[in-house]
N, C-alpha and C positions, 0 to 999 in steps of 0.2 A: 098690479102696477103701483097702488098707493103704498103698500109695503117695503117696495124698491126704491120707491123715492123718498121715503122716509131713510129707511137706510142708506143711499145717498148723502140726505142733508145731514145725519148724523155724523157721518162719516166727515165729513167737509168740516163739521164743526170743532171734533177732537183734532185734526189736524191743524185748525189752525189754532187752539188752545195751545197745543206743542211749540208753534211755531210763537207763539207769545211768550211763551216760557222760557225759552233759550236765552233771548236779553235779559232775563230776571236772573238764570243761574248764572252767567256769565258773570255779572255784577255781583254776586254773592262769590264767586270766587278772588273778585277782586277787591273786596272788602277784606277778604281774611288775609292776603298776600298785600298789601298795600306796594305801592312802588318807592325804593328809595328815595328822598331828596338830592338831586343833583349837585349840592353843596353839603351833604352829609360828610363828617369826620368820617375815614377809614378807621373800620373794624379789625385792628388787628390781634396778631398770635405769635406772643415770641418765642419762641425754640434754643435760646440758651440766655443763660442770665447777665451774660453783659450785656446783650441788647434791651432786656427789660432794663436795668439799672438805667439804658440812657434814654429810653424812652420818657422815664420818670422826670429825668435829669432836665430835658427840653419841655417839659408842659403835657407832654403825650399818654400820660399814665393814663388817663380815663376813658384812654381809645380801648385798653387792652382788654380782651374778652378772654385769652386763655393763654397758659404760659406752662411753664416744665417744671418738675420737683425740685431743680435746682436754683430757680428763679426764686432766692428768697431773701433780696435787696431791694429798697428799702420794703418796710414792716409791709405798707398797706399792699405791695406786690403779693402777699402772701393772699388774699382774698380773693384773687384774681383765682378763674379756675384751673383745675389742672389738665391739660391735654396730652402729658406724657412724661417721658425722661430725656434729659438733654438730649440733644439729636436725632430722637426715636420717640417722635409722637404718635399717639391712635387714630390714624386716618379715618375709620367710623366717630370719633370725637369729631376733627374739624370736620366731619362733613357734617355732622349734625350741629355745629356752631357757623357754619358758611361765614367765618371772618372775609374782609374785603382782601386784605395781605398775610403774607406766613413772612416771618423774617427770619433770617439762621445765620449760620457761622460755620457750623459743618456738622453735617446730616450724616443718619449712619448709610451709607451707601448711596451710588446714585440715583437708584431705582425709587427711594422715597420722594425723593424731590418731584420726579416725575412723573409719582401717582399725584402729591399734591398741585401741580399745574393740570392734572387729567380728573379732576374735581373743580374746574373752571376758579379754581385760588390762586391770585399771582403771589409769586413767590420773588424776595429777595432775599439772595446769598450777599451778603456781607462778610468781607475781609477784616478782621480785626486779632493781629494775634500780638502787633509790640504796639507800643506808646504811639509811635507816629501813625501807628493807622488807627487809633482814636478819634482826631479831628475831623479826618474824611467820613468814620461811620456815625458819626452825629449827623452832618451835613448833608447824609446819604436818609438818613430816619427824618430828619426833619424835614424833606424832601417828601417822602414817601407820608409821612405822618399829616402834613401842613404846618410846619412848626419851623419852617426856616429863620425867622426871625433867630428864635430866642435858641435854635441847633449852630446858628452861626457865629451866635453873639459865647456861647461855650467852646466853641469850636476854637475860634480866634485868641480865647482867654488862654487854653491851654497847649497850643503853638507858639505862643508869647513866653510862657513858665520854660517850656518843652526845651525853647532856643537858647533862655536864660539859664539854664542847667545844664544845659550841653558845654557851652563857653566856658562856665565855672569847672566843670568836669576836665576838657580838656588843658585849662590850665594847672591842675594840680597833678606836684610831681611825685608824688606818695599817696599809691593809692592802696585802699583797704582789701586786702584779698578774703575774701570771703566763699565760704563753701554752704551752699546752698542746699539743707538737708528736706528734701521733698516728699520723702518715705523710706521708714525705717527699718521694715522689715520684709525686703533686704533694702538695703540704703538704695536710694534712689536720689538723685542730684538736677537739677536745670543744667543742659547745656544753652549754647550760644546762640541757640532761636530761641529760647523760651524767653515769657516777660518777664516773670521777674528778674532774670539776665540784664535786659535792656536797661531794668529799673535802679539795678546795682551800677551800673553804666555811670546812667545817666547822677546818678546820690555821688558820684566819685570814688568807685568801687570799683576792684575788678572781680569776675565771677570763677574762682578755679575752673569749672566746669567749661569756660568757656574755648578750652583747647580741643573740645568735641563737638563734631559739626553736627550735633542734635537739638530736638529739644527738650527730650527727657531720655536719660538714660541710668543705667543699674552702675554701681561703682563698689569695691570691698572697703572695709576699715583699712586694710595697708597704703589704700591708694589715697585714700584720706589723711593717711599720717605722713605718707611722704610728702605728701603737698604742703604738709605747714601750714593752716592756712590762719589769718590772723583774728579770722570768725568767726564762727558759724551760725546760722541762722537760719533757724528749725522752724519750717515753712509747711506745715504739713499738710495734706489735701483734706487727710480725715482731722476733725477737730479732734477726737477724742484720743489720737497718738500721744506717744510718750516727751517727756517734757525737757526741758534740759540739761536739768539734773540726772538722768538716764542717759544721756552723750556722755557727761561729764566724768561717767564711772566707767565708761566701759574700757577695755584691755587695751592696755599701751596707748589709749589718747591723754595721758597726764600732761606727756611731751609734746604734746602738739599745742603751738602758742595762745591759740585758741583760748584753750582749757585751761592752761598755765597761766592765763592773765585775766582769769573769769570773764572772758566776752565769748560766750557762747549762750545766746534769747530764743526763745520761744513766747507764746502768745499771741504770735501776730494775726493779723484781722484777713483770714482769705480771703474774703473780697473784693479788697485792698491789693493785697501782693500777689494773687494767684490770677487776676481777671480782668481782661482790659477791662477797662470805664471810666466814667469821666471823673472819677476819685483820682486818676493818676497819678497828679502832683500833689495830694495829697499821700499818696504810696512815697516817692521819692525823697519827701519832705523829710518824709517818717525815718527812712534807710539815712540820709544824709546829716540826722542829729546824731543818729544812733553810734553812726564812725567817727564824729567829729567828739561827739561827747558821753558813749557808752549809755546813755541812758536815751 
């Protein structure tokens, strides 16, 4: 009988040892996992590089925890880590970065997006492919970001420039025709959805291309020599294409006014011409010397 009730009270004892214990791990799990602060800046993850540029643009940059290989405006973006390739990031990455937001512009397919919301990540799609839906996706990130202030106060600036270039645009009665060389092997052109379209537009330009209801399509050298055009302007995706002086030689474009009057430039800053952001009127700026004054 005393042996019983020894092990009894033994028994009673480790149990409630255990039942001590529990409040002890609990708390050690919540030491390691701390809880957000309720007024914590979001965590976010850009997925293509005009949204990082304006992230930067509004105060936001030091929200960013990971961004795309192409995300490489301005310098210190570049530090920022990598989660993927534009539109095609590594879902095992953000789920091992748990950002508060994903922000995009177009994802490869739809099914990515939908894994990234089935990783409890909200996600915003953001619209941004001409000039005028620049203001809105500031306004939309400084929202998301907390940074409305200073997304609104750029927002407003370059709806002001945007309106001030439109009017000058449409008052001029001699506009620059320009042929917008985007890839050259085989030539590739902007048509009339692309930005830099808009951007020729808006400098007081018109864009050859823009008789195609695209926004990037394939074109030959004949169709380029019939056009005449009065510019051309070698826009290329990859930096390391050919320059201008390789337009200037090739077969039967002597005759084209272009060539004939040496305004046919390269060099120009993709970042600037190829991407919405909030550089924009800084892009325009650039196109509307260049017609008005070849340099």
């Amino acid at each position: 009988m005393q042996i019983r009730s020894f092990r009894n009270s033994l028994a009673g004892v480790i149990a409630l040892i255990a039942l001590l214990t529990l409040p002890l791990a609990g708390c050690r799990q919540q030491k390691q996992e701390p809880a957000k602060p309720a007024n914590a800046a979001p965590r976010i993850v850009s997925l293509a590089p005009s949204m990082t540029e304006m992230l930067y643009a509004i105060g936001a940059g030091d929200q960013l925890v990971g961004r795309t290989t192409a995300c490489d405006w301005p310098a210190e973006a570049q530090k920022v880590p990598i989660v993927g390739a534009f539109g095609r990031p590594s879902l095992e990455i953000l789920a091992s970065i748990k950002p508060d937001i994903v922000v995009d512009v177009d994802l490869d397919g739809n099914q990515t997006g939908n894994r990234i919301t089935s990783l409890g990540i909200r996600r915003e799609h953001i619209r941004c492919r001409t000039p005028d839906d620049v203001p809105s996706a500031l306004r939309t990130l400084g929202r998301v970001s907390g940074h409305v202030r200073q997304a609104d106060s750029l927002a407003g600036a370059i709806e002001t420039g945007l309106a001030a270039y439109r009017k000058e645009a449409a008052a001029k009665q001699r506009k620059t025709r320009v042929y917008l060389e985007i890839w050259d092997d085989p030539l590739w052109t902007g048509g009339k959805h692309s930005f830099t379209s808009a951007m020729v537009s808006y400098a007081g330009g018109y864009n050859i291309g823009d008789a195609v209801n695209k926004e990037y399509f394939e074109v030959s050298p004949e169709w380029v020599i019939r056009q005449n055009p009065d510019m051309v302007a070698c826009m290329y995706m990859s930096k390391g294409n050919a320059s201008g002086e390789k337009v200037r030689n090739r077969t039967g474009w002597s005759e084209i006014d272009a060539v004939r009057n040496g305004r046919v430039y390269g060099n120009f800053d993709n970042n600037i011409y190829l991407r919405p952001g909030p550089r924009v009127l800084e892009g325009i700026a650039g196109l509307k010397k260049l017609f008005e004054t070849g340099r």
